[in-house]
N, C-alpha and C positions, 0 to 999 in steps of 0.2 A: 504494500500500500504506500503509496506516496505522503510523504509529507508535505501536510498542508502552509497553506501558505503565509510568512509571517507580513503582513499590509505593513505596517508601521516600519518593519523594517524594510520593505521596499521603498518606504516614502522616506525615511532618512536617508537611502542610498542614493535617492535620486536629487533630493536636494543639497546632498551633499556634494554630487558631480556637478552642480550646476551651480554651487557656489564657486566650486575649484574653476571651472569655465570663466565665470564671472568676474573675480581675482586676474587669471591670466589677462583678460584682457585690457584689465585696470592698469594691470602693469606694463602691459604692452604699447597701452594708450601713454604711460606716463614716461616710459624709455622716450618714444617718440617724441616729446616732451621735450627731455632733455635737451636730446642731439638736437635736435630743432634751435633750443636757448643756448647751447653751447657755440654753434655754426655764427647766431646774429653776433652772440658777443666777439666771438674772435672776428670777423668782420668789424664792428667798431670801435673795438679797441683801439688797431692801428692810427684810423683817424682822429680819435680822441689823444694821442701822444703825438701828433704831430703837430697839432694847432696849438 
């Protein structure tokens, strides 16, 4: 006979994947971020130490 099925624990498993989804993307979004604010400043640095 199979064992029945636990609901609660399939609903923890799934919100748990979908928070770990969630996360990645936050961080992914916020890497993007970075590199993006890193790129403006080393571009305006140099002009700002020249004037």
């Amino acid at each position: 006979m199979p064992k029945p099925i636990n609901y609660s624990q399939e609903r923890r498993d799934r919100d748990r994947a979908k928070a770990m989804k969630k996360a990645d993307k936050l961080a992914a979004k916020a890497e993007a971020r970075e590199r993006g604010k890193s790129a403006d400043e080393a571009e305006t640095a140099p002009e700002a130490e020249t004037e």
